[in-house]
mmCIF file of the N, C-alpha and C atoms, coordinates in Angstrom:
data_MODEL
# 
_entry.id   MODEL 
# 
loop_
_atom_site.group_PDB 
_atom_site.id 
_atom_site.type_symbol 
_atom_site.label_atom_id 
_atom_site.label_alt_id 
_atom_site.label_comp_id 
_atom_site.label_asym_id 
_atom_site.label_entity_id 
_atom_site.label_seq_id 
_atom_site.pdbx_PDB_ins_code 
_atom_site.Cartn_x 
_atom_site.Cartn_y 
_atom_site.Cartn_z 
_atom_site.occupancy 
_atom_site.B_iso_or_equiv 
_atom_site.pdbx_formal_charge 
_atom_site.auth_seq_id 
_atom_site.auth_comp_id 
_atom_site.auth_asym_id 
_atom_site.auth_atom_id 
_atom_site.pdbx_PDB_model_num 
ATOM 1   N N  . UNK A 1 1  ? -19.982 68.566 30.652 1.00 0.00 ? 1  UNK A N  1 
ATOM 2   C CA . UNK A 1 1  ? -18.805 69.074 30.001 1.00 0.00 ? 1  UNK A CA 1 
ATOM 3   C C  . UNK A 1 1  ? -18.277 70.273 30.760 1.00 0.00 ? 1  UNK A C  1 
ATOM 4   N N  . UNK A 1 2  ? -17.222 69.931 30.800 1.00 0.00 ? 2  UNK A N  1 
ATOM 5   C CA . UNK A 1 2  ? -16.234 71.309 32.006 1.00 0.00 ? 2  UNK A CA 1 
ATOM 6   C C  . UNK A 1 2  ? -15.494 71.992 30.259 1.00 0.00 ? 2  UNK A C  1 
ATOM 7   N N  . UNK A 1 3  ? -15.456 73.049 30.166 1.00 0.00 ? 3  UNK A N  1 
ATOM 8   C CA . UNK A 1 3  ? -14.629 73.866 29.409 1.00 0.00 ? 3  UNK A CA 1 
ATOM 9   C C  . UNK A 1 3  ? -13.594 74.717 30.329 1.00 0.00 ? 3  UNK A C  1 
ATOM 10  N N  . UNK A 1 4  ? -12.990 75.069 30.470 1.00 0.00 ? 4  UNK A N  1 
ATOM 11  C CA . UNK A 1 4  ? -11.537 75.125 31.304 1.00 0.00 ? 4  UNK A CA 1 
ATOM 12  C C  . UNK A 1 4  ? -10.096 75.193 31.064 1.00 0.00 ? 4  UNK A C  1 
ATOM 13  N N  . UNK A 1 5  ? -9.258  76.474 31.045 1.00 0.00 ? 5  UNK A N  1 
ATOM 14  C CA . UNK A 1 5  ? -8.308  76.227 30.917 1.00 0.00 ? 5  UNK A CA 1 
ATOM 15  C C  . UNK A 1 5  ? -7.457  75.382 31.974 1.00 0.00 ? 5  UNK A C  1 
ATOM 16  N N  . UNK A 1 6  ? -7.912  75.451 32.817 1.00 0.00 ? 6  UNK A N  1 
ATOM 17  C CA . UNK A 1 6  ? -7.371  74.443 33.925 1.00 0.00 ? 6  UNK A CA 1 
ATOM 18  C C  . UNK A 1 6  ? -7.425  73.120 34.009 1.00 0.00 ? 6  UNK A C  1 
ATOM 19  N N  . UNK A 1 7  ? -6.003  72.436 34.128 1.00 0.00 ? 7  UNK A N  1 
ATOM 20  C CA . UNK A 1 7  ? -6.098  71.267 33.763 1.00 0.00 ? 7  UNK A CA 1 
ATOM 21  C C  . UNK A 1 7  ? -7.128  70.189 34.820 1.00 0.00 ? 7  UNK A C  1 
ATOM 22  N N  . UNK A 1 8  ? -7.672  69.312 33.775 1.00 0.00 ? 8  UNK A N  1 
ATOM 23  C CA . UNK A 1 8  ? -8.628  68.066 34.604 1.00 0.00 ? 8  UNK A CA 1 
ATOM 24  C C  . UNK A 1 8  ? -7.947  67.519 36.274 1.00 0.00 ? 8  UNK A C  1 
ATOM 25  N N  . UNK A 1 9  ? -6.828  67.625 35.884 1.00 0.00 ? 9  UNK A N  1 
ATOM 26  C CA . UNK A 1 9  ? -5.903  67.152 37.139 1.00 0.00 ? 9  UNK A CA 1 
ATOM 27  C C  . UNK A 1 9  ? -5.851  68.296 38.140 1.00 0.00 ? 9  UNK A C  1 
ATOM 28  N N  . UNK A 1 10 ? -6.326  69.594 38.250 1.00 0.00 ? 10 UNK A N  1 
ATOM 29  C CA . UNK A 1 10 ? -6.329  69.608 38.782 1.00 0.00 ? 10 UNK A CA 1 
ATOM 30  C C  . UNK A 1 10 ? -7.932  70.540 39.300 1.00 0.00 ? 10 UNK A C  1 
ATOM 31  N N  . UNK A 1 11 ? -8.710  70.238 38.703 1.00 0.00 ? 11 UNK A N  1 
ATOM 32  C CA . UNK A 1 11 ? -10.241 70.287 38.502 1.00 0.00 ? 11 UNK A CA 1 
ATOM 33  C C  . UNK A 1 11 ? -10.950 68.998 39.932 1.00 0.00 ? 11 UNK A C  1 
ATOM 34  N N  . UNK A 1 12 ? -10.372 68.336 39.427 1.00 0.00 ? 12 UNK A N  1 
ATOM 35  C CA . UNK A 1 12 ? -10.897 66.881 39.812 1.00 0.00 ? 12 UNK A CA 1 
ATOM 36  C C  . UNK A 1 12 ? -9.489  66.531 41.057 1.00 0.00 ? 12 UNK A C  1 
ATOM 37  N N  . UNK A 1 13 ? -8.714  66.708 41.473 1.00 0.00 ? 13 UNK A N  1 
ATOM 38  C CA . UNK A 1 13 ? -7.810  66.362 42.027 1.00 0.00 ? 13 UNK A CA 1 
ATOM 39  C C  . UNK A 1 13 ? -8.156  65.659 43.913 1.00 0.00 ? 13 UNK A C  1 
ATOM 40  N N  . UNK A 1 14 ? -7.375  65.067 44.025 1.00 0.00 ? 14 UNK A N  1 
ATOM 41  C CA . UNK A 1 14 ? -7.499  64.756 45.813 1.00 0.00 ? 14 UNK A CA 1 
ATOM 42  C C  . UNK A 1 14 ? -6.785  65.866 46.445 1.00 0.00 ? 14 UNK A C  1 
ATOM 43  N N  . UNK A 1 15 ? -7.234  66.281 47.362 1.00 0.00 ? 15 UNK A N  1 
ATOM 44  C CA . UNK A 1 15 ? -7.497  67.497 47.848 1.00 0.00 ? 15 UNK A CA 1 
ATOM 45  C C  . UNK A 1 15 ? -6.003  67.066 48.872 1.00 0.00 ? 15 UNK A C  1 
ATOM 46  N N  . UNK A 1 16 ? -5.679  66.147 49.226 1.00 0.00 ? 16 UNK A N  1 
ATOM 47  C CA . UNK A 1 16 ? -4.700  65.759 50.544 1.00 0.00 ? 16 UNK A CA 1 
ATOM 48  C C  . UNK A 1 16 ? -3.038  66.130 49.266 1.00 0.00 ? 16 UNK A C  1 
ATOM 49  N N  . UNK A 1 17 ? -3.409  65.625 48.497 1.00 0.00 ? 17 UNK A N  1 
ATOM 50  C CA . UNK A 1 17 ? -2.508  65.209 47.568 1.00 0.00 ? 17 UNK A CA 1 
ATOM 51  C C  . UNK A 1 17 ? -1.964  66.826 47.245 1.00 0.00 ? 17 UNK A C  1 
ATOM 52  N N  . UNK A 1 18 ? -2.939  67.766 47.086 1.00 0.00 ? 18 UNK A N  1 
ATOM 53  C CA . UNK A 1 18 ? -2.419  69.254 46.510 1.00 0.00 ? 18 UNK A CA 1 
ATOM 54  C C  . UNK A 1 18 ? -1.824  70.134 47.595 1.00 0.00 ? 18 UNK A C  1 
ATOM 55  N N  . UNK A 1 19 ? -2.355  69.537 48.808 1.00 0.00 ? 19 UNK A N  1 
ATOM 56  C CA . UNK A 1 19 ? -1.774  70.250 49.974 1.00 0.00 ? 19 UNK A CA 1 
ATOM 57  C C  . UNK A 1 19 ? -0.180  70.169 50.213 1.00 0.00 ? 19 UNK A C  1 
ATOM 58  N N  . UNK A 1 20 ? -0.063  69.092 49.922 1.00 0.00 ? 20 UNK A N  1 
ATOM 59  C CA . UNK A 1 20 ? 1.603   68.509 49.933 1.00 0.00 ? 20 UNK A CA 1 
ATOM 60  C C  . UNK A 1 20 ? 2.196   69.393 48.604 1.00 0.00 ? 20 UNK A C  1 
ATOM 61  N N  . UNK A 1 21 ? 1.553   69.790 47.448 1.00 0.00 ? 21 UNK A N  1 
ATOM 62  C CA . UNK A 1 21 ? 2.351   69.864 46.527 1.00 0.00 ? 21 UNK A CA 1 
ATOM 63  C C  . UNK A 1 21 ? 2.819   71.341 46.683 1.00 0.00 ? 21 UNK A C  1 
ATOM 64  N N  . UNK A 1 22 ? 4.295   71.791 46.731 1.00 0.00 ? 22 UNK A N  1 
ATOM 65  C CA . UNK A 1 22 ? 4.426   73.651 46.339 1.00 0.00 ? 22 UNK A CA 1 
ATOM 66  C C  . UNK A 1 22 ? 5.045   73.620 44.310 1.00 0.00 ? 22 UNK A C  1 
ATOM 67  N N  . UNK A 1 23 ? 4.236   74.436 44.561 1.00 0.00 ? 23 UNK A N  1 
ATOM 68  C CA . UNK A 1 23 ? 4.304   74.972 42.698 1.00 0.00 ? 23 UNK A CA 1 
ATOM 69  C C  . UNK A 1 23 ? 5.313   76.342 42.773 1.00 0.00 ? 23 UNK A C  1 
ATOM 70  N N  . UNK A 1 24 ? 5.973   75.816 41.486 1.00 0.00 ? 24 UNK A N  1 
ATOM 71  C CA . UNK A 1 24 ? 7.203   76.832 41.355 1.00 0.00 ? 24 UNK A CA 1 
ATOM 72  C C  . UNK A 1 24 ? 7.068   77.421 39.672 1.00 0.00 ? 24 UNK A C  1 
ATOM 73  N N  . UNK A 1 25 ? 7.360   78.580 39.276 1.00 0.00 ? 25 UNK A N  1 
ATOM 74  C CA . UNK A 1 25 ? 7.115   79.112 38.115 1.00 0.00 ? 25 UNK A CA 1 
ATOM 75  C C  . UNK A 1 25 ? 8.854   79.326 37.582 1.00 0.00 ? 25 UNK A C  1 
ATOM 76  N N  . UNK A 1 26 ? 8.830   78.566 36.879 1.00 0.00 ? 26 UNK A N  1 
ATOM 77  C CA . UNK A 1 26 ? 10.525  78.943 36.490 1.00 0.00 ? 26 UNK A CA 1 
ATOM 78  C C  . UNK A 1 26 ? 10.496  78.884 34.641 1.00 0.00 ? 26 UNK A C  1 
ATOM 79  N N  . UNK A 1 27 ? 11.595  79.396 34.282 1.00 0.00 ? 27 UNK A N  1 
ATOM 80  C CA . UNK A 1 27 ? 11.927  79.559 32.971 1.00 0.00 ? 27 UNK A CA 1 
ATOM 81  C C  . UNK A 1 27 ? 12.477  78.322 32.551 1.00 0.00 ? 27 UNK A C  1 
ATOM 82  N N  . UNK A 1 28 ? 12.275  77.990 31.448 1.00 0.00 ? 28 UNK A N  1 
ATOM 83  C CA . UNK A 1 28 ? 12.952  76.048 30.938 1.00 0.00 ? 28 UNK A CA 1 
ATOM 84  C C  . UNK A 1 28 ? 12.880  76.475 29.379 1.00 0.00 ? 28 UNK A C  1 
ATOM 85  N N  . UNK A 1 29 ? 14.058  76.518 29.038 1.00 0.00 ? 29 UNK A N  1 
ATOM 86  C CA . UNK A 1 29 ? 14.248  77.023 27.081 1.00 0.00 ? 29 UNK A CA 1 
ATOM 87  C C  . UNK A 1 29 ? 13.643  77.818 26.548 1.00 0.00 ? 29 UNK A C  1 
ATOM 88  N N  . UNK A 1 30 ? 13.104  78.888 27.650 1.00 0.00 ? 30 UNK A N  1 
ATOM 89  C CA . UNK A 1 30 ? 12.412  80.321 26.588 1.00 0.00 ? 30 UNK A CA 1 
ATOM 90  C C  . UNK A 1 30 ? 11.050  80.503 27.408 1.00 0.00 ? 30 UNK A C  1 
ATOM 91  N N  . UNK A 1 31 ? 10.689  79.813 27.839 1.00 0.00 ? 31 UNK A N  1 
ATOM 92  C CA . UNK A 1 31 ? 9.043   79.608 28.252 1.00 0.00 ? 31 UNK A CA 1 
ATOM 93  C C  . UNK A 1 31 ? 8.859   79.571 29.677 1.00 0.00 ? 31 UNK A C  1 
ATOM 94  N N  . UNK A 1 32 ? 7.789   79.733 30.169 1.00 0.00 ? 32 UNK A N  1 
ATOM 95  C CA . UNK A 1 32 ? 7.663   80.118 31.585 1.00 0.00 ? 32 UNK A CA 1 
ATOM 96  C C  . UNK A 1 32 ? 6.761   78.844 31.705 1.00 0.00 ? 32 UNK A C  1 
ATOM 97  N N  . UNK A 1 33 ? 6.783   78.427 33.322 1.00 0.00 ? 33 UNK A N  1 
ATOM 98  C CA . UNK A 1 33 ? 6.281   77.237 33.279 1.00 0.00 ? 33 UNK A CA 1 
ATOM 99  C C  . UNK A 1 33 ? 6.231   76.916 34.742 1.00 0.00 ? 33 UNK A C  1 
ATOM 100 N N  . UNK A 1 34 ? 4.711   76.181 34.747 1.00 0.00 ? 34 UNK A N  1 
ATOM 101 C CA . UNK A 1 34 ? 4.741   75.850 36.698 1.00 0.00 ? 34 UNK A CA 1 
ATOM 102 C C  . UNK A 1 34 ? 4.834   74.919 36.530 1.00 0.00 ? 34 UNK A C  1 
ATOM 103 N N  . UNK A 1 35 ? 5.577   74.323 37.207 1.00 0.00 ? 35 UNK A N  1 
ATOM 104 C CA . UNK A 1 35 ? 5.702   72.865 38.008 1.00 0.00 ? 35 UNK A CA 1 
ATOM 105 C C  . UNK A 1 35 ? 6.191   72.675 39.063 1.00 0.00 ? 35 UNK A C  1 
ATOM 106 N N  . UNK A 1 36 ? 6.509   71.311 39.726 1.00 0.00 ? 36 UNK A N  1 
ATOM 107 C CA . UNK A 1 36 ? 6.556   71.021 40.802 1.00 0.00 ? 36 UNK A CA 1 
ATOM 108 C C  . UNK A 1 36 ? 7.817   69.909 41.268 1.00 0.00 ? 36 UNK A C  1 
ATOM 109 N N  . UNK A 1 37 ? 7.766   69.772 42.799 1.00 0.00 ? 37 UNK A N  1 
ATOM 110 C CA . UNK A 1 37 ? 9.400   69.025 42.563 1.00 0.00 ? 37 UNK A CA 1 
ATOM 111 C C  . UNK A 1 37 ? 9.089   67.959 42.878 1.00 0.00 ? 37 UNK A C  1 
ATOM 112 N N  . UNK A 1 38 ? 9.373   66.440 42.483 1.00 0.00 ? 38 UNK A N  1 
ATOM 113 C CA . UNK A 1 38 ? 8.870   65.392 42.983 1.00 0.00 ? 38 UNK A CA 1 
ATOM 114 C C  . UNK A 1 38 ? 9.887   64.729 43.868 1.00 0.00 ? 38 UNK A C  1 
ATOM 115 N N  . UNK A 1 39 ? 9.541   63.557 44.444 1.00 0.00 ? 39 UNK A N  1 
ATOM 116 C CA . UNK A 1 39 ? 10.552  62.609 45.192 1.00 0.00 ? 39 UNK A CA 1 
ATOM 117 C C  . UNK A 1 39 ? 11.542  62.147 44.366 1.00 0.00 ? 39 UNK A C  1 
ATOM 118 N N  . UNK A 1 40 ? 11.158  62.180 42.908 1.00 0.00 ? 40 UNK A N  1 
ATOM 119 C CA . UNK A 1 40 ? 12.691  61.368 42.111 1.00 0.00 ? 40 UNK A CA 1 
ATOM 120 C C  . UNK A 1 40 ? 13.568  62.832 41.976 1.00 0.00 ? 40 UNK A C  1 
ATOM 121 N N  . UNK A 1 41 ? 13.426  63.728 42.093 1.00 0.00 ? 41 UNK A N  1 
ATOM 122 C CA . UNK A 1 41 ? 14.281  64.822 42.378 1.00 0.00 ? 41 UNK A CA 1 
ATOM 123 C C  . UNK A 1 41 ? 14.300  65.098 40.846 1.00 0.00 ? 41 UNK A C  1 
ATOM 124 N N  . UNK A 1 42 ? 13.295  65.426 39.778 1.00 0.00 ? 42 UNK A N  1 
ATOM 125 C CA . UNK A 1 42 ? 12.579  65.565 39.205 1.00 0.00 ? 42 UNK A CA 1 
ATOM 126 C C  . UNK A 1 42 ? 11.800  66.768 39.246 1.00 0.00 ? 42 UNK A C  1 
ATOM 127 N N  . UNK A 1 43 ? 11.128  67.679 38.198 1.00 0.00 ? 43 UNK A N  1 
ATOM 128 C CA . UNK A 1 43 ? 10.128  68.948 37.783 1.00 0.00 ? 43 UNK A CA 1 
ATOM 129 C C  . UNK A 1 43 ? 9.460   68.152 36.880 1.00 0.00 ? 43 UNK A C  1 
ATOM 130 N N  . UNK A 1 44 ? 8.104   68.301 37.101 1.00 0.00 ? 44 UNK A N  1 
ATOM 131 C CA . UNK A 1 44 ? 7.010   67.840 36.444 1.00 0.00 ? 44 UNK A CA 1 
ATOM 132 C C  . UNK A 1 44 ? 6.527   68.930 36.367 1.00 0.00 ? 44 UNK A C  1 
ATOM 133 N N  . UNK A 1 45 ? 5.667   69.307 34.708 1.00 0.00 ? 45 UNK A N  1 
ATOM 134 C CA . UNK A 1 45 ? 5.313   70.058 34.415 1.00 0.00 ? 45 UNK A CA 1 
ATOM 135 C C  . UNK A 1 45 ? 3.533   70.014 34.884 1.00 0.00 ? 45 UNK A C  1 
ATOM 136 N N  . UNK A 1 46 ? 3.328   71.579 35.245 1.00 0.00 ? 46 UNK A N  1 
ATOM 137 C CA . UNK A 1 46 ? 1.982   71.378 35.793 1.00 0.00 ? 46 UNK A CA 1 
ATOM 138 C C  . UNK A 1 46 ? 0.902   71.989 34.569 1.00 0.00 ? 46 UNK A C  1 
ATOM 139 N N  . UNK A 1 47 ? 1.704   73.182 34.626 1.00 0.00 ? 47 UNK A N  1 
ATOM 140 C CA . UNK A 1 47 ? 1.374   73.730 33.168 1.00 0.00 ? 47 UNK A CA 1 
ATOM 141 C C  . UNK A 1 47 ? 1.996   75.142 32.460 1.00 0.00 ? 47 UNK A C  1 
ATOM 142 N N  . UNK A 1 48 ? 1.736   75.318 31.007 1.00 0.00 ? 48 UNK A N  1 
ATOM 143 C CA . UNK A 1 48 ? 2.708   76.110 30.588 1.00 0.00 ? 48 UNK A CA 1 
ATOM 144 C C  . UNK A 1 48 ? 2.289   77.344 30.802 1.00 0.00 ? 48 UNK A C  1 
ATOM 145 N N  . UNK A 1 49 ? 2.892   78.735 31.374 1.00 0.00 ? 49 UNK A N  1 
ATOM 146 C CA . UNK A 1 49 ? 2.371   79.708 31.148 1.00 0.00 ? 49 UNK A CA 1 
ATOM 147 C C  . UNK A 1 49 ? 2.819   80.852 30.157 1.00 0.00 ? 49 UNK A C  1 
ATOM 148 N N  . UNK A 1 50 ? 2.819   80.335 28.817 1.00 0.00 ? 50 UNK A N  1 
ATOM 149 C CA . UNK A 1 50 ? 3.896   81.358 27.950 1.00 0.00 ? 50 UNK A CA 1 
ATOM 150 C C  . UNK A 1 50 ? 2.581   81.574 27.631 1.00 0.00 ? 50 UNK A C  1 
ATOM 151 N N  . UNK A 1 51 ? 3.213   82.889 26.503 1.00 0.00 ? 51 UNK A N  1 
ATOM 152 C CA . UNK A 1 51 ? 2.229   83.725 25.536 1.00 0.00 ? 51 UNK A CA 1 
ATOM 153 C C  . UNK A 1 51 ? 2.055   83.091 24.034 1.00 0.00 ? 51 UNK A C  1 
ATOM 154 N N  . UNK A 1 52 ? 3.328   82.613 24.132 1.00 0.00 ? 52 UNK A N  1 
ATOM 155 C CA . UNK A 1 52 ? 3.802   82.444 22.685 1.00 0.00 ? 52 UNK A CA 1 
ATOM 156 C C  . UNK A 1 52 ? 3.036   81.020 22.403 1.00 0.00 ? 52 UNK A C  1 
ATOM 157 N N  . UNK A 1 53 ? 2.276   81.365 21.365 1.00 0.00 ? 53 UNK A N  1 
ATOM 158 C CA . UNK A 1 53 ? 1.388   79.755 20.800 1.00 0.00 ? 53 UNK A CA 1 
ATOM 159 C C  . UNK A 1 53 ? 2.257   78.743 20.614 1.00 0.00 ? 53 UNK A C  1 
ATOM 160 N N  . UNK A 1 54 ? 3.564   78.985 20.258 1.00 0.00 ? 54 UNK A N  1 
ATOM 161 C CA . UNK A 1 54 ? 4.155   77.712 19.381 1.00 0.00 ? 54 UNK A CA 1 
ATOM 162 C C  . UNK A 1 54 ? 4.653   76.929 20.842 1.00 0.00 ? 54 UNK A C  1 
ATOM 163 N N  . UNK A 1 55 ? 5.210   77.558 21.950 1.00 0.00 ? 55 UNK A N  1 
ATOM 164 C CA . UNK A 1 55 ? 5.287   76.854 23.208 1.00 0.00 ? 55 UNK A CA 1 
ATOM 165 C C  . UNK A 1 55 ? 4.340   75.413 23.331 1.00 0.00 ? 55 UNK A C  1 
ATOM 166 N N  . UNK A 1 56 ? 3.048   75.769 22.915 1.00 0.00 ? 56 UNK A N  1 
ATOM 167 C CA . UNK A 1 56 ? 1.556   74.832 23.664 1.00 0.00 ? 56 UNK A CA 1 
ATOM 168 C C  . UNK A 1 56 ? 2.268   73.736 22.311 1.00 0.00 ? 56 UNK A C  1 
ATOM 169 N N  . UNK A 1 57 ? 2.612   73.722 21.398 1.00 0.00 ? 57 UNK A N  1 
ATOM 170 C CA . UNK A 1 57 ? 3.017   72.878 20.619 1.00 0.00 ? 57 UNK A CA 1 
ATOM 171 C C  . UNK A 1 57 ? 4.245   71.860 20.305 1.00 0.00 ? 57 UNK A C  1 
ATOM 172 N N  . UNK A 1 58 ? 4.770   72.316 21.356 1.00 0.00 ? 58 UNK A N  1 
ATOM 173 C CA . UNK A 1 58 ? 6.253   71.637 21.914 1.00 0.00 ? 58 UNK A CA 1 
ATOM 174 C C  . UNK A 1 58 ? 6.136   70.687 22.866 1.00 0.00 ? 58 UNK A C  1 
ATOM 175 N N  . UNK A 1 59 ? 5.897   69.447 22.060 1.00 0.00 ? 59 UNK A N  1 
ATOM 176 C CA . UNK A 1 59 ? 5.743   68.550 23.081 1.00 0.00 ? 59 UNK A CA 1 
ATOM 177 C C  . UNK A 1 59 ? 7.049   67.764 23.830 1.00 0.00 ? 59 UNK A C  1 
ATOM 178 N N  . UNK A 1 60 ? 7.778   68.577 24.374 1.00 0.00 ? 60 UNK A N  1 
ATOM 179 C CA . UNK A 1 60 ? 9.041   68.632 25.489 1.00 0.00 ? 60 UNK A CA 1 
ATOM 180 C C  . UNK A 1 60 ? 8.237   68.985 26.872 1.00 0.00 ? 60 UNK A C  1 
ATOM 181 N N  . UNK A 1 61 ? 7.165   70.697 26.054 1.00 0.00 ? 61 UNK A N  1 
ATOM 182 C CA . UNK A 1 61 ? 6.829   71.407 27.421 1.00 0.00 ? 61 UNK A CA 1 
ATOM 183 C C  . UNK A 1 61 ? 5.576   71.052 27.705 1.00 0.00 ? 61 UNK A C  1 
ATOM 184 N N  . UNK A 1 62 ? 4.693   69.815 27.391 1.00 0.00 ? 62 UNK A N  1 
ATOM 185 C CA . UNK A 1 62 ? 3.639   69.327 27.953 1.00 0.00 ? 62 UNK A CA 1 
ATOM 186 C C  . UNK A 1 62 ? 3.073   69.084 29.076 1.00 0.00 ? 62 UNK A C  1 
ATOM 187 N N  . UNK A 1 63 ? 2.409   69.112 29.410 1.00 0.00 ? 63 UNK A N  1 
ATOM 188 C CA . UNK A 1 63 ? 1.914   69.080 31.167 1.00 0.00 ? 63 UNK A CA 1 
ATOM 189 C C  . UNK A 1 63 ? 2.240   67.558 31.375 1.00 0.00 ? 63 UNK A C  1 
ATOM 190 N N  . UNK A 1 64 ? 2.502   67.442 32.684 1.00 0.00 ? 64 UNK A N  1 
ATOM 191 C CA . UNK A 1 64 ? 2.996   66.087 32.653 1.00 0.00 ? 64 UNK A CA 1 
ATOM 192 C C  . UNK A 1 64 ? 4.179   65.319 32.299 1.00 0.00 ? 64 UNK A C  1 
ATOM 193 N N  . UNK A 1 65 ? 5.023   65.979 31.579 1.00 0.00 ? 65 UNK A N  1 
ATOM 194 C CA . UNK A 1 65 ? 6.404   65.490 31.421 1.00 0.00 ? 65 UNK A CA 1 
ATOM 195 C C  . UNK A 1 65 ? 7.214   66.156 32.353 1.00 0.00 ? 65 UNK A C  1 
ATOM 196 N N  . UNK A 1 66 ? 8.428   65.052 32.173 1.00 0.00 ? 66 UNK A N  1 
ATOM 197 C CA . UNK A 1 66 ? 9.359   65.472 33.338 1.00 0.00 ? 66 UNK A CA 1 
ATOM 198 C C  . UNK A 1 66 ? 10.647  66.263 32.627 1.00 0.00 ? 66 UNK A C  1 
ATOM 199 N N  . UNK A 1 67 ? 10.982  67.002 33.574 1.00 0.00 ? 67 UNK A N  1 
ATOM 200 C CA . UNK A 1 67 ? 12.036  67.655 33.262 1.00 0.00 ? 67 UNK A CA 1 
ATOM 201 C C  . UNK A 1 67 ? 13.419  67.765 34.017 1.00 0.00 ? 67 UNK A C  1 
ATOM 202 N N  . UNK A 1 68 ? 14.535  67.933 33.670 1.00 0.00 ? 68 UNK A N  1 
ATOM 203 C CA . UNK A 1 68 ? 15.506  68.224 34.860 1.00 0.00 ? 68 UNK A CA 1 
ATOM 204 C C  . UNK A 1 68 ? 16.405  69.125 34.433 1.00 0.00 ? 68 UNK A C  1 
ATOM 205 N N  . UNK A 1 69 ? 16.175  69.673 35.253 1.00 0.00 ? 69 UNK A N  1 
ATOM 206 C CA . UNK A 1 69 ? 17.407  70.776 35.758 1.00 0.00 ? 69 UNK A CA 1 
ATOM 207 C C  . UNK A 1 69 ? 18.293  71.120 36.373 1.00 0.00 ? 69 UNK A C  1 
ATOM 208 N N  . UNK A 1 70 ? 20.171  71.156 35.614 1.00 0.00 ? 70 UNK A N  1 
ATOM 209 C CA . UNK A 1 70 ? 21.167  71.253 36.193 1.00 0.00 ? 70 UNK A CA 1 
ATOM 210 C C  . UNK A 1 70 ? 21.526  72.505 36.655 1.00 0.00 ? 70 UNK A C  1 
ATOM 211 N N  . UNK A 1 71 ? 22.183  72.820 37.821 1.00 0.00 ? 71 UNK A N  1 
ATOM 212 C CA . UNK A 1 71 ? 22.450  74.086 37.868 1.00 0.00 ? 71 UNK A CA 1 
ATOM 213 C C  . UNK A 1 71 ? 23.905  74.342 38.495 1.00 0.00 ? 71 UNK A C  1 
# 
């Protein structure tokens, strides 16, 4: 048993696969949040970094969902 705030994905991850990835910390509806940019031109959430509990309960800002952003 791993106890860990760090997600399994990236505990356990392929090592070739993380080298490619750059992580970006940006704001998305109130909450601070790393993720990353994919080939569908796409932000996938890596994980949340707010304070605020009710964030971890918003399943919009889940690890693993996608997000997009107009600007």
């Amino acid at each position: 048993m791993i106890y860990s705030v760090i997600s399994q994905d990236i505990i356990f991850a392929d090592s070739e696969r993380d080298r490619n990835i750059q992580f970006e910390e940006i704001y998305y509806k109130g909450s601070l949040l790393q993720v990353y940019y994919n080939e569908n031109k796409n932000y996938i959430i890596e994980r949340i970094l707010s304070t605020n509990p009710y964030d971890y309960l918003n399943d919009e800002l889940q690890p693993g969902n996608t997000i997009k952003i107009s600007y």
